[in-house]
VOGU-3710 file (C-alpha; in Angstrom, 3 decimals, decimal comma):
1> xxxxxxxxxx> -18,662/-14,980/-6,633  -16,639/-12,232/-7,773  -16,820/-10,323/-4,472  -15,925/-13,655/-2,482  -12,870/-13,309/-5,196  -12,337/-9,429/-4,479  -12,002/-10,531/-0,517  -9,684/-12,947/-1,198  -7,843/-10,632/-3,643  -7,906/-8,131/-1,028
11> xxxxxxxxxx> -6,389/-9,934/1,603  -3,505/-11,668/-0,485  -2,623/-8,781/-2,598  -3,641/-5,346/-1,396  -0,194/-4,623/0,228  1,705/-6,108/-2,672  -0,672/-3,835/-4,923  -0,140/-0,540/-2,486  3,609/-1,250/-3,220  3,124/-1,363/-6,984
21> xxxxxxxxxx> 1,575/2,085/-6,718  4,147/3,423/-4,330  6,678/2,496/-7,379  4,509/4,168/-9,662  2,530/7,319/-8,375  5,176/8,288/-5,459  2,523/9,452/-3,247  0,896/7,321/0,110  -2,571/9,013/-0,319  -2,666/8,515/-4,625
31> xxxxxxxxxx> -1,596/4,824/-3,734  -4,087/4,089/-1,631  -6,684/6,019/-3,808  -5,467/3,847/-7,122  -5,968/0,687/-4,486  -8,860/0,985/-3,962  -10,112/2,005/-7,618  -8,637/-1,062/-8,403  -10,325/-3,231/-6,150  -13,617/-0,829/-7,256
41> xxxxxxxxxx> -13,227/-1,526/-10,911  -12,498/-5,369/-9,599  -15,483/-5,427/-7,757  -17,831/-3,974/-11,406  -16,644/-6,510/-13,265  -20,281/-8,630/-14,655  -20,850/-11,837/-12,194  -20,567/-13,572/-15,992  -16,977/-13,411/-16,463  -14,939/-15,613/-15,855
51> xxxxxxxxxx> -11,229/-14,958/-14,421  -9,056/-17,423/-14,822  -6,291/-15,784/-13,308  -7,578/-13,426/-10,570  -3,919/-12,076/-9,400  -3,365/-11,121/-13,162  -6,433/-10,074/-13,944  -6,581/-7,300/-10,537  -2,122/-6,243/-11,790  -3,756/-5,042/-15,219
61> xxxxxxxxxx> -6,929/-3,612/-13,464  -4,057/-1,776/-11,552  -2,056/-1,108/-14,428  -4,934/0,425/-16,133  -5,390/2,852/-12,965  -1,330/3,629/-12,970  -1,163/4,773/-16,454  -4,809/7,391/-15,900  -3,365/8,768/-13,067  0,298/9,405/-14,598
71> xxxxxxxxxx> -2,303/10,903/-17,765  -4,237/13,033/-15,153  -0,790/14,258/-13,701  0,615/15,483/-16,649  -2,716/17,167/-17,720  -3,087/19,024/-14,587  0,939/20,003/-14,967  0,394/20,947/-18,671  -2,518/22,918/-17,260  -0,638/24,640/-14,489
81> xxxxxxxxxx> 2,507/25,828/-16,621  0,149/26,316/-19,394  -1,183/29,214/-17,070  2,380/30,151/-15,751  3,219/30,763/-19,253  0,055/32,829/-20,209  1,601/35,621/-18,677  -1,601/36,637/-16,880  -0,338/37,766/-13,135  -1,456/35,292/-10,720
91> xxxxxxxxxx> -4,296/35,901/-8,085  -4,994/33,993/-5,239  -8,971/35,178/-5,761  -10,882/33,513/-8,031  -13,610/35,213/-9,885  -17,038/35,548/-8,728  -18,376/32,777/-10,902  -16,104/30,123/-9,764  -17,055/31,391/-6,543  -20,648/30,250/-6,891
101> xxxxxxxxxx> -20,116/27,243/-9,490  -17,442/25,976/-6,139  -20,076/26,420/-3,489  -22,935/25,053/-5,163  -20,742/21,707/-5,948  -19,821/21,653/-2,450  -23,152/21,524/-1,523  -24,142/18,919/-3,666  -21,338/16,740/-2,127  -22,270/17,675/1,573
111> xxxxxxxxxx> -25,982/16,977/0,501  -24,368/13,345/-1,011  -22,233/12,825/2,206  -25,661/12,932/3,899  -27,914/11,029/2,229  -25,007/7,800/3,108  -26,189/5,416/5,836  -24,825/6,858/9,226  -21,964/4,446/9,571  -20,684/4,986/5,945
121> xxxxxxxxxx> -21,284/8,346/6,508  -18,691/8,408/9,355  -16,109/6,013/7,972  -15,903/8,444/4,770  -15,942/11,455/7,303  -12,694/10,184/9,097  -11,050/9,240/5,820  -11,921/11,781/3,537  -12,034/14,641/5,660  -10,168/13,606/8,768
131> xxxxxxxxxx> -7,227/11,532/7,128  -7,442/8,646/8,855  -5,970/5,319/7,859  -8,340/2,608/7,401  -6,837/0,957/10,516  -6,965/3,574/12,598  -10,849/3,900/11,489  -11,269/0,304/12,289  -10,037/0,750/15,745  -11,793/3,749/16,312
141> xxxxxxxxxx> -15,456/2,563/15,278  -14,788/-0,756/16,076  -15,447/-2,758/13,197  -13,221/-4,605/10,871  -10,479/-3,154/8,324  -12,053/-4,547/5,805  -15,509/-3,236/6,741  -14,429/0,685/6,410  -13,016/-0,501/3,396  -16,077/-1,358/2,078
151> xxxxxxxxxx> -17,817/1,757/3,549  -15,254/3,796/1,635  -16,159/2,175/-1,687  -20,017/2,834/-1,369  -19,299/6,960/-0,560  -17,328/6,862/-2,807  -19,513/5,160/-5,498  -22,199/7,487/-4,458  -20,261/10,434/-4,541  -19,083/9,929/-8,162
161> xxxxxxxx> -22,881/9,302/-8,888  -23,654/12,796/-7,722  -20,153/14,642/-9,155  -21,681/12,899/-12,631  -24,930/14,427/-11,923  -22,971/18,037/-11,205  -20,721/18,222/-14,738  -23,104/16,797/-17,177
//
């Protein structure tokens, strides 16, 4: 039921929602990224609850997902004039241990990429990595819009399993 509800959702709303990000984050790639969290967090909700109204229900979802990333924005600007002002003199090297700690995460993540089903491996490939637009996916592999979409979601999902795994 809900996911039935999440397709619907998806079709009426998603550019409508995209927009409402747009407004909000000022970036293409963070709106689509917040889109898709959206329809993500959407798509968690128990098979128990009932939604009365689905378009209002997925606008708070989204509003939820504005105001984190304007909170993750201004702690990663706090963080970067936080070090301007330190006075420490800026390298472009990072130490040794972040170094290792980087690699070793990157790993993990390649390892994750890998262990996807080949098809979701390659739609998160060309999106991720590549910067394709889910369209231009679509055409490419052949398959529907809404399928990459849904092939994005599950690396995604899987990937954020793993990253939890990495910084407990």
């Amino acid at each position: 039921m809900i996911a039935s509800l999440v397709r619907d959702l998806h079709r009426q709303q998603e550019s409508r929602l995209r927009r409402f990000f747009m407004r909000r984050l000022r970036n293409a790639a963070d709106a689509a990224d917040a889109t898709q969290e959206t329809f993500l967090r959407l798509l968690c909700v128990q098979q128990k609850t009932v939604i009365e109204n689905p378009q209002a229900y997925l606008f708070q979802i989204a509003k939820s997902v504005a105001s984190r990333a304007a909170q993750e924005r201004a702690a990663n600007a706090a963080l970067f004039s936080a070090e301007a002002d330190g006075g420490d003199l800026a390298t472009d090297a990072p130490d040794q241990e972040r170094i290792v700690y980087g690699r070793q995460a990157l790993l993990l993540m390649a390892k994750a990429i890998e262990e996807l089903p080949p098809r979701c491996q390659e739609v998160f490939i060309l999106s991720r990595l590549h910067g394709l637009a889910n369209g231009e996916i679509a055409v490419a592999l052949g398959i529907s819009r809404n399928m990459v979409e849904k092939h994005i979601i599950r690396a995604l999902l899987h990937c954020r399993a793993v990253r939890a795994e990495i910084f407990v």
